[in-house]
C-alpha positions as CSV (number, residue, x, y, z in Angstrom):
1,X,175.2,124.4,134.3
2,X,173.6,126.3,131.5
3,X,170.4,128.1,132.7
4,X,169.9,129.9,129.4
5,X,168.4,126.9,128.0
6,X,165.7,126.1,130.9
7,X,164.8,130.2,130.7
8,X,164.5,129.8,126.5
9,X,162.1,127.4,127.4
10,X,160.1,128.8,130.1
11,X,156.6,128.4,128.2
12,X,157.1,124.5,127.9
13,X,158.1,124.5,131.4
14,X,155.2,126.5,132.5
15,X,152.6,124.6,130.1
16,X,153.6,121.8,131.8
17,X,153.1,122.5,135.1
18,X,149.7,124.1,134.5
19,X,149.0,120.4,133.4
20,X,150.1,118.6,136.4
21,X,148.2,121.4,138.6
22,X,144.9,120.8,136.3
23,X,145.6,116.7,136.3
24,X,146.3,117.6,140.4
25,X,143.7,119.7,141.1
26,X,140.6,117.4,139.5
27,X,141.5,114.3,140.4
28,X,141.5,114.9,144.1
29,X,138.4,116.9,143.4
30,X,136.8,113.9,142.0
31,X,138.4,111.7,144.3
32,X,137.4,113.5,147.5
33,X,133.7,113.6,146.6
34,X,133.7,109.6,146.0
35,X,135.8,108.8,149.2
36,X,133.1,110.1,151.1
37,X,130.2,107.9,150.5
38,X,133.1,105.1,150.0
39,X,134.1,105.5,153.4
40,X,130.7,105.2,155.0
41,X,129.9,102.1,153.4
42,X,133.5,100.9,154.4
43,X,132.7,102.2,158.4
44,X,129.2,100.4,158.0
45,X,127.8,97.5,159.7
46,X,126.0,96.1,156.8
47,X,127.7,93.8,154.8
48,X,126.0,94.6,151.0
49,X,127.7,97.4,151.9
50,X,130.9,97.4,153.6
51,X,132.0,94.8,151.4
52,X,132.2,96.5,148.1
53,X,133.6,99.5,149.5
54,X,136.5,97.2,151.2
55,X,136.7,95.6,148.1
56,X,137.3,99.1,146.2
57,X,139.5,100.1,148.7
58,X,141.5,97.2,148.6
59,X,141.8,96.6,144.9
60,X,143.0,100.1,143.8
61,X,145.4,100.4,147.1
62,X,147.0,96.9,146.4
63,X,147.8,97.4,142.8
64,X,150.4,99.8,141.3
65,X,149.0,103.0,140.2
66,X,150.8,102.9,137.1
67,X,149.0,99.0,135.8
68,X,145.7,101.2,136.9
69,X,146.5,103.8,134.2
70,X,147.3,101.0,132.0
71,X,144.3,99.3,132.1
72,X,141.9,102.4,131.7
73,X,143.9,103.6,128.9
74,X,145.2,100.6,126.7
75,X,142.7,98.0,128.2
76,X,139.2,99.4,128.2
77,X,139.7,100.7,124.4
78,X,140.1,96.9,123.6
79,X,136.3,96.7,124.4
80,X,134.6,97.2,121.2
81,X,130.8,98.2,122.8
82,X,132.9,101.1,124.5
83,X,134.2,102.5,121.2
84,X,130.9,102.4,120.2
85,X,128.9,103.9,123.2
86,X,128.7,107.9,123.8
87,X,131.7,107.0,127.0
88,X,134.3,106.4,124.4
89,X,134.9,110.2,124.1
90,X,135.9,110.1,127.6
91,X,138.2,107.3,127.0
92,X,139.8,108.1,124.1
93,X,141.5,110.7,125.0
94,X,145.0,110.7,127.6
95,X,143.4,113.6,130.0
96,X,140.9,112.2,131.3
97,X,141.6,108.7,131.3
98,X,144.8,110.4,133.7
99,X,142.2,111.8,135.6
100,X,139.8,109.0,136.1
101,X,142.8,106.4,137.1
102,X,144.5,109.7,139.4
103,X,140.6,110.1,141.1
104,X,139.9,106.2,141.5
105,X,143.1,105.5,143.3
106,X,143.2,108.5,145.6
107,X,139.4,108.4,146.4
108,X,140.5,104.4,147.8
109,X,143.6,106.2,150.1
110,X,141.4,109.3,151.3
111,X,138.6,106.5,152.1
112,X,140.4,104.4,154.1
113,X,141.8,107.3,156.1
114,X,138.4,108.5,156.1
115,X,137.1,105.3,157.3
116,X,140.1,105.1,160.3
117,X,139.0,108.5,161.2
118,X,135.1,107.6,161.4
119,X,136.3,104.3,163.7
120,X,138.0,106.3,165.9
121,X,135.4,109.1,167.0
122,X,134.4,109.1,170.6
123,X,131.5,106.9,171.6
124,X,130.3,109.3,174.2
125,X,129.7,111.8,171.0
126,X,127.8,109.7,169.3
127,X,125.9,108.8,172.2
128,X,125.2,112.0,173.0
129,X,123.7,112.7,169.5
130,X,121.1,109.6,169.6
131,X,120.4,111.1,172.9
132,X,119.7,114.4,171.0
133,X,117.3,112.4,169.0
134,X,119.8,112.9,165.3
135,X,119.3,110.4,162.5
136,X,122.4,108.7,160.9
137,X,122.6,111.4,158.5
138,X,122.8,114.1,161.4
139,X,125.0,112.0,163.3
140,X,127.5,111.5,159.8
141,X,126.5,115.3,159.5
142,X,126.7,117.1,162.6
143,X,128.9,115.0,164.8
144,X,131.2,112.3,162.7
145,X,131.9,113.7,159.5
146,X,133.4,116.8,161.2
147,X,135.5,115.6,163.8
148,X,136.9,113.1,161.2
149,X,137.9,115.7,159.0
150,X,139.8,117.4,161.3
151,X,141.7,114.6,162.6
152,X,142.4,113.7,159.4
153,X,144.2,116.9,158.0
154,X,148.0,115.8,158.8
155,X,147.2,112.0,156.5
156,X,145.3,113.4,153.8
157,X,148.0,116.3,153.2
158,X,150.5,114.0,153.0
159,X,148.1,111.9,150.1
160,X,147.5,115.4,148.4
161,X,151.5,115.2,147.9
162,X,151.9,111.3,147.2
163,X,149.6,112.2,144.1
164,X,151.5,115.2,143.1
165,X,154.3,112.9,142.6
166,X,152.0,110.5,141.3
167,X,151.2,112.9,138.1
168,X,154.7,112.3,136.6
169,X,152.8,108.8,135.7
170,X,150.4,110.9,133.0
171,X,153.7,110.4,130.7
172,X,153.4,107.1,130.1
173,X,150.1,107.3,128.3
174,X,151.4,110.4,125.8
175,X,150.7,114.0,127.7
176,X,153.7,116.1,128.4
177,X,152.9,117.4,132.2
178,X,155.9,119.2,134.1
179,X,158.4,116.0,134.2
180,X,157.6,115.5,130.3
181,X,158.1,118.6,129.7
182,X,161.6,118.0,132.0
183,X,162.1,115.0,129.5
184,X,161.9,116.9,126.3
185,X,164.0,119.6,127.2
186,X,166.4,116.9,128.0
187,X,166.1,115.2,124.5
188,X,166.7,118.0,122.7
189,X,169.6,119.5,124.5
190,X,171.2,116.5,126.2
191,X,171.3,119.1,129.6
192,X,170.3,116.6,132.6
193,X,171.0,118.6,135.4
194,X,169.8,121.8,133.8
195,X,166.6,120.0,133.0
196,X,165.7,117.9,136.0
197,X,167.1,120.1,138.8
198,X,164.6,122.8,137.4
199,X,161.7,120.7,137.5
200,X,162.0,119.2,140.3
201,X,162.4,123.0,142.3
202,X,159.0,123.3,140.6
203,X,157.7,119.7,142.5
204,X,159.9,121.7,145.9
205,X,157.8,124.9,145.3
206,X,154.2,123.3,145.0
207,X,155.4,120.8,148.0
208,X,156.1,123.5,150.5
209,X,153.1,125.1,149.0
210,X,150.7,122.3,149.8
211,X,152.7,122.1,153.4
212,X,152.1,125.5,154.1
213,X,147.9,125.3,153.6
214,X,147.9,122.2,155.5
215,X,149.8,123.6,158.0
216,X,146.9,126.3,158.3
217,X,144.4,124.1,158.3
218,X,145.7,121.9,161.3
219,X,146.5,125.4,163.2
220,X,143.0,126.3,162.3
221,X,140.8,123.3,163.1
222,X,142.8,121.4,165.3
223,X,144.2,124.5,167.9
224,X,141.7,123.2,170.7
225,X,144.3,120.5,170.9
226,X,147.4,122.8,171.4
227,X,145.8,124.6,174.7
């Protein structure tokens, strides 16, 4: 095992792992914010919308995500009215089509758990805030929303690490993130183990890392269920 050549090139290392962490970071940004309004429609009675959510939902949690990052990348350039329209500065470039494909397909696995989490809140709450005279908004506000989150917490940390791994994908469509960079340093030295056993204590570190805030959270929010 010869170290010498993961610590000559550190920066590489280090440039890509700020990638996966930006590529991380914004898509479950992005993905979070959509799940929301995706999982009330989903939890709705209406059909116009409960449909289309489920739909969503169903689409981008039944295909691989990899055909997903595929078809925003290779697929939508084939469109010749998108080449041409302002979007196609969005869609030409790697990033962001990585992004768009990483937020879609977590914003359909955080909705459904939000959606399960919505299901399950006690009737005699929400009775108790129609009582109180709240609107649907209050109720999603005050009384739903919050006690979905917090049961929650233990599923959706273990989707914030499912698309961790998920961002060694960005390779395929061209952007050197911390498992490219893994991959280069591999090409160009033939060093496997040297390569690959560094990289993935990097995926170990941010792992425990995203363990260990979870793990506050649930202490945090959910401690009234510990007494």
């Amino acid at each position: 095992m010869d170290f010498s050549i993961v610590l000559d090139n550190l920066p590489l290392l280090f440039k890509g792992l700020g990638l996966t962490l930006q590529l991380l970071i914004i898509s479950l940004v992005l993905g979070f914010i959509l799940s929301i309004p995706l999982a009330i429609m989903a939890a709705s009675k209406l059909k116009w919308a409960r449909i289309p959510a489920k739909i969503f939902i169903y689409v981008f949690r039944g295909t691989p995500l990899l055909i997903q990052i595929f078809i925003i990348y290779y697929g939508f350039s084939q469109f010749e009215w998108l080449r041409e329209s302002p979007l196609w500065i969005i869609f030409k470039e790697a990033y962001w089509c990585a992004i768009i494909a990483f937020a879609l397909n977590t914003a359909a696995y955080t909705a459904e758990i939000f959606r399960g989490a919505f299901l399950q809140t006690p009737k005699g709450e929400i009775e108790a805030a129609v009582a109180y005279g709240m609107s649907r908004w209050d109720q999603y506000r005050h009384i739903i929303f919050p006690s979905a989150f917090r049961r929650s917490i233990p599923m959706y940390g273990n989707e914030v690490i499912f698309m961790l791994h998920a961002t060694v994908l960005a390779g395929v469509i061209t952007l050197v993130d911390l498992f490219g960079a893994a991959k280069i340093l591999n090409s160009r030295y033939y060093a496997p183990f040297e390569s690959f056993i560094s990289v993935g204590l990097f995926y170990l570190t941010i792992t425990f890392t995203i363990v260990f805030i979870f793990k506050l959270l649930e202490g945090h929010f959910l401690k009234h269920l510990k007494r």
